[in-house]
Structures are given as C-alpha cells and as structure tokens.
N, C-alpha and C positions, 0 to 999 in steps of 0.2 A: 498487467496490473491486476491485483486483487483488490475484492470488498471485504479479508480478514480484518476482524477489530486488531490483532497483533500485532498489526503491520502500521499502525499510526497511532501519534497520541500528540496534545497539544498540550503545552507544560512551558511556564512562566510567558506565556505569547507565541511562542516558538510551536511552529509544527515540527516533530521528528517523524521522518520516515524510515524503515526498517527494512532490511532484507533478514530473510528465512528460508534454511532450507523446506523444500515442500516435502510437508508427511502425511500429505495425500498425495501420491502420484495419480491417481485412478482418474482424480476430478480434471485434473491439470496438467498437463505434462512437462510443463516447465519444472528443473531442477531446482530454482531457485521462484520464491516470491514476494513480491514486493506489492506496496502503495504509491499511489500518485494521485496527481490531482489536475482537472480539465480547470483549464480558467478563461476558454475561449469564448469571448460574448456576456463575462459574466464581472467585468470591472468598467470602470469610467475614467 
C-alpha cells in the first residue's frame, strides 16, 4: 500500500481507491500501486 494522495479520494461518502502504474520504480518496486485502509482496533 501506498500514502500517494492519487491513490484515494472520498466523493459523495464513498471512498474510492485506485490502482497506478508506479512512476517511481526507484522508491518502490512494486509494478503496480495502490491505497488501503487499516481499520483494525479503530471501529466499535
């Protein structure tokens, strides 16, 4: 998972998450990048 802002946006309520090819390989070597989200410990 990445912390790119490109890779997510929240729009009418709705989270959208995003795949990208990466155009940094340098940083990351995964081909592709994405967002996500931990929600472990963090609901009721």
């Amino acid at each position: 998972m990445s912390d790119d802002p490109r890779l997510l946006k929240i729009e009418g309520g709705l989270l959208h998450l995003r795949v990208i090819v990466n155009d940094k390989p340098g940083k990351a070597p995964a081909p592709y990048l994405t967002a996500g989200i931990t929600s472990k410990g963090k609901f009721s």
